[in-house]
Backbone bond lengths (Angstrom), bond angles and torsions (degrees), N, CA, C in turn:
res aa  C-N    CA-C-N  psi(-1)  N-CA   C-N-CA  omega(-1)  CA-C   N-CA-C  phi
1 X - - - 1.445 - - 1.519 109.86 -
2 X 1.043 109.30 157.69 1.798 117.23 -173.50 1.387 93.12 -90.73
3 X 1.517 89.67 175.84 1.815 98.80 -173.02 1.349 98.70 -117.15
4 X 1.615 103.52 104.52 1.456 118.21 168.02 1.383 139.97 -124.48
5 X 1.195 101.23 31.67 1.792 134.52 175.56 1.812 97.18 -57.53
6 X 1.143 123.94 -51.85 1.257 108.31 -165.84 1.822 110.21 -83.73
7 X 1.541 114.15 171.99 1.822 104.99 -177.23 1.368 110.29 105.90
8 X 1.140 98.51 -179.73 1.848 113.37 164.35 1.634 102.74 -131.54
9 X 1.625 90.76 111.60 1.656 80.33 164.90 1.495 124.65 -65.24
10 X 1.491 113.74 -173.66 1.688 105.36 165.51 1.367 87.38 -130.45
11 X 1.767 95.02 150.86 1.621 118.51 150.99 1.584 114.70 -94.10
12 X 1.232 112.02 125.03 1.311 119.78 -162.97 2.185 108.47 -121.18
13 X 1.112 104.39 130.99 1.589 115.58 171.37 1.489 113.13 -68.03
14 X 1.403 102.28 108.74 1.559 105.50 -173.25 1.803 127.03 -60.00
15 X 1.174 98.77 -6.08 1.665 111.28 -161.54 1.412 95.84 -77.31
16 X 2.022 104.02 -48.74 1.609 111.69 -133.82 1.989 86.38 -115.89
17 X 1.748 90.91 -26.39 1.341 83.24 -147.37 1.825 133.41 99.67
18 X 1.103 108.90 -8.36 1.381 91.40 176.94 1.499 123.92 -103.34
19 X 1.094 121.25 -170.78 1.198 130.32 -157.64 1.402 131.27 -117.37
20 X 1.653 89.95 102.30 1.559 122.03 -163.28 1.713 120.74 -53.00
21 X 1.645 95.27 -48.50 1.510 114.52 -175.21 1.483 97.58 -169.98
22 X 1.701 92.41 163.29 1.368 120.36 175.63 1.531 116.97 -105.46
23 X 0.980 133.07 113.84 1.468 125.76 -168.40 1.535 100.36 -117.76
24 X 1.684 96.70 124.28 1.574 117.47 -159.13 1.100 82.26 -108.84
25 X 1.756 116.78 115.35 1.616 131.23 140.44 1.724 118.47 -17.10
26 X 1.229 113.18 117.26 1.695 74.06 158.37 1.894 81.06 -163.74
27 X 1.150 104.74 52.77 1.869 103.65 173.29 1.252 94.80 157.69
28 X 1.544 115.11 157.90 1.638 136.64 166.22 1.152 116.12 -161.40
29 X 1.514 118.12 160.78 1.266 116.30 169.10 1.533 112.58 -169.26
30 X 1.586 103.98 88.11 1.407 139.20 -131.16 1.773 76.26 -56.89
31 X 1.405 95.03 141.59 1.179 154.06 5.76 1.994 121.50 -73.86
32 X 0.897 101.33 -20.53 1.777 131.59 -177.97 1.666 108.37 -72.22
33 X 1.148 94.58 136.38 1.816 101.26 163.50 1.785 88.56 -130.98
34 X 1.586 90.16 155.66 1.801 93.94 175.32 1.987 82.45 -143.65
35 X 1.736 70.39 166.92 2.199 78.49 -147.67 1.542 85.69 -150.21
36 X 1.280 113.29 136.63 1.539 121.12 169.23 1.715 109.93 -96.20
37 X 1.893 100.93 115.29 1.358 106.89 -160.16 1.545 106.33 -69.70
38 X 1.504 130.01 134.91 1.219 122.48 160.67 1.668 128.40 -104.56
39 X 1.540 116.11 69.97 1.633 110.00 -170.21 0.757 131.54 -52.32
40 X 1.448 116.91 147.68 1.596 146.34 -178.77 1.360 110.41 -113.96
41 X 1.849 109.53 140.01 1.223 90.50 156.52 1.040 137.72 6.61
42 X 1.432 122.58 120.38 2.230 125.52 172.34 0.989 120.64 82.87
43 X 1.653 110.60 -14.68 1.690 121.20 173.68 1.590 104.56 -47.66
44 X 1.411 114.32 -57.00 1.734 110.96 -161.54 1.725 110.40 -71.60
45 X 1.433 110.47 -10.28 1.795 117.18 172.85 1.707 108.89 -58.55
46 X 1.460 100.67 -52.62 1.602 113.02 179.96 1.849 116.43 -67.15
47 X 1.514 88.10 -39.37 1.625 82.33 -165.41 1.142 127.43 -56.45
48 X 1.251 115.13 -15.32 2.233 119.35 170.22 1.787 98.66 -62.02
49 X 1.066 122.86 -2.48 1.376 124.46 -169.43 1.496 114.28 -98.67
50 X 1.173 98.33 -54.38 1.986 115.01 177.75 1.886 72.28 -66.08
51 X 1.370 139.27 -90.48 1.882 135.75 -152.72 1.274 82.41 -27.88
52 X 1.234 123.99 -110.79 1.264 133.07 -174.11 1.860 126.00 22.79
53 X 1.566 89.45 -73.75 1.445 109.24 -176.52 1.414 111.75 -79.95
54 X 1.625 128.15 -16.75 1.393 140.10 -179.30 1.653 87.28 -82.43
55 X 1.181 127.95 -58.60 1.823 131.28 -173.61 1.695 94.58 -51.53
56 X 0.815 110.75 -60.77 2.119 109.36 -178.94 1.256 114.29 -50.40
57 X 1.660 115.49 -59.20 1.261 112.76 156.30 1.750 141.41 -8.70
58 X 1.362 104.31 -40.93 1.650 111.99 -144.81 1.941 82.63 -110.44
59 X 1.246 122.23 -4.31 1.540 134.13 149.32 1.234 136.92 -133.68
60 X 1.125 89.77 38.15 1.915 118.87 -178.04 1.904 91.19 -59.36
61 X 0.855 145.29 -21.86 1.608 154.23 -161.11 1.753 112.13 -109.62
62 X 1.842 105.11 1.46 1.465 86.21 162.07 1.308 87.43 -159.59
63 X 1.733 140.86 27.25 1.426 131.70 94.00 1.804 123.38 -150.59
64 X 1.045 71.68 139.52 1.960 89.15 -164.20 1.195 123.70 -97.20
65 X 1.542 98.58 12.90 1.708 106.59 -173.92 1.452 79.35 -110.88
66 X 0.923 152.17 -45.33 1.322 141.61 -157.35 1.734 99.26 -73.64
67 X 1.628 107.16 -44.38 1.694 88.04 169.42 1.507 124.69 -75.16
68 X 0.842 117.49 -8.06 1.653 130.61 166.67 1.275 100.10 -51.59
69 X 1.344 115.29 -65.32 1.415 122.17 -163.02 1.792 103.50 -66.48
70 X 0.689 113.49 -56.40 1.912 134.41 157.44 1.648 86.13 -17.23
71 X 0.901 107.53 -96.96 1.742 126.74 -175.52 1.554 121.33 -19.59
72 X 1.157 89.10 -56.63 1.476 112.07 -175.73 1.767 105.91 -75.81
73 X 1.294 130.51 -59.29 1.413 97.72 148.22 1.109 147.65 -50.78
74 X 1.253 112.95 0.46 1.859 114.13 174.40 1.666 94.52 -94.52
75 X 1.345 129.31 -30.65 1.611 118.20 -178.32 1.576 100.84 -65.99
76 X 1.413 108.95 -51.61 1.360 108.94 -167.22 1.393 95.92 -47.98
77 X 1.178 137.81 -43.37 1.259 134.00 -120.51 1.853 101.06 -95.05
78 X 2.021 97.06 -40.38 1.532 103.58 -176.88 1.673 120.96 -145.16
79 X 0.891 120.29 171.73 1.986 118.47 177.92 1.182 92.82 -150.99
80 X 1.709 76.98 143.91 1.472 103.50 -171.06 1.597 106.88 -111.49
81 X 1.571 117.71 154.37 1.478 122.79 -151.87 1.455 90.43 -141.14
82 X 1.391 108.05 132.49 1.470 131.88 147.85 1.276 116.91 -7.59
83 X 1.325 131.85 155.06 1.418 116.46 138.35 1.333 131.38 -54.36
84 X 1.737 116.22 -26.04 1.243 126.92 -172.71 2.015 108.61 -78.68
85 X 1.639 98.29 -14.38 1.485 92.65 173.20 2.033 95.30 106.05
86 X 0.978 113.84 5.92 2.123 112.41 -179.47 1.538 87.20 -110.45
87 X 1.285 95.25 137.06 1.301 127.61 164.66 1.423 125.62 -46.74
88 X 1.567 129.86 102.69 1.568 120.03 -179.08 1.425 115.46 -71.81
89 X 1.326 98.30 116.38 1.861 113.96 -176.09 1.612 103.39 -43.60
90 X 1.722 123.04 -41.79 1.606 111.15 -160.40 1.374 93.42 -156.07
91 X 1.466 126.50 115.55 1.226 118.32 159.08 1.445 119.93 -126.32
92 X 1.253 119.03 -148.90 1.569 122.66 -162.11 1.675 100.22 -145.60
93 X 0.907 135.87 78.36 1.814 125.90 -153.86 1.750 108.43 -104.57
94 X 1.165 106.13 115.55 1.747 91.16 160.44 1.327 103.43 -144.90
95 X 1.549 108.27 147.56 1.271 112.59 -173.64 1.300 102.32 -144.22
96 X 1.815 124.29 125.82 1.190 153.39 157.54 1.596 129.50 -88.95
97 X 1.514 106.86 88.06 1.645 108.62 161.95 1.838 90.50 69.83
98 X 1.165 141.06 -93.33 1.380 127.43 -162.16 1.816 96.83 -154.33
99 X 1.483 85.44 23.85 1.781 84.86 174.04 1.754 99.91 -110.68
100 X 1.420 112.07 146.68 1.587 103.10 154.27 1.515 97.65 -141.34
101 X 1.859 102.56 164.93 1.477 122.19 -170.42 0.970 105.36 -126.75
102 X 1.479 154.59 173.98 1.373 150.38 133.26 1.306 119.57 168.44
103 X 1.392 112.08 147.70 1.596 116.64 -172.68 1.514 101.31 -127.23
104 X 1.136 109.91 155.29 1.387 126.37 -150.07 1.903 118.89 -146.87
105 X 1.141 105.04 134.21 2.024 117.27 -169.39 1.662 94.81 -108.98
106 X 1.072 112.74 119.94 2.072 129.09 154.37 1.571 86.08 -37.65
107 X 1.039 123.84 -62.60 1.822 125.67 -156.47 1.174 94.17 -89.77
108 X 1.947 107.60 163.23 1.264 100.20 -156.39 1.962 71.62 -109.34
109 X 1.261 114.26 176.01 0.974 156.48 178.85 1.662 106.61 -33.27
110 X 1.484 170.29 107.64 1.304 133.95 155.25 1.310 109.70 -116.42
111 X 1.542 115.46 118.27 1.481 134.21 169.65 1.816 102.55 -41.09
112 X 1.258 98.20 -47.68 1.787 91.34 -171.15 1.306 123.17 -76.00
113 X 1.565 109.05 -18.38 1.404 89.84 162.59 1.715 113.17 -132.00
114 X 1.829 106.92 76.53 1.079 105.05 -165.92 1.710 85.48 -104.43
């Protein structure tokens, strides 16, 4: 993996593309970066989505298809970008009130040879 601890990533709207929030680095603890969210415009459209999937989360251990499903509308929903501005092939995203977490793969994801 590249070294991308330093920057502000962006949260980006998958439809249009634009730009949800800025997520300011400011801690990690590899595998994890944690980032103080700064919203933009369209941020509060998504955010019932990150609640949502953070509420599934906290009983992800007695059902996990329901946070799957949770999850998977938050990808549909946004992509997340480098500091350099390229698109992260696979991440892990949750974001609380003006906190965000997430760890992240160069490669994107493959179901077939998981």
């Amino acid at each position: 993996m590249n070294d991308h601890h330093g920057g502000a990533w962006t949260l980006h709207r998958s439809d249009d593309g634009g730009v949800l929030a800025d997520l300011v680095v400011n801690g990690g603890d590899f595998p994890w970066l944690y980032a103080r969210v700064d919203p933009r415009e369209g941020l509060a459209e998504v955010r019932p989505l990150f609640v949502e999937e953070l509420r599934l989360l906290d009983g992800i251990d007695e059902d996990v298809e329901s946070w799957e499903h949770a999850y998977e509308a938050v990808r549909n929903a946004v992509t997340l970008r480098y500091p350099d501005g390229q698109e992260v092939p696979e991440f892990l995203l949750h974001i609380d009130g003006n906190e965000a977490w997430w760890r992240w793969s160069d490669e994107p994801f493959d179901e077939q040879n998981a």
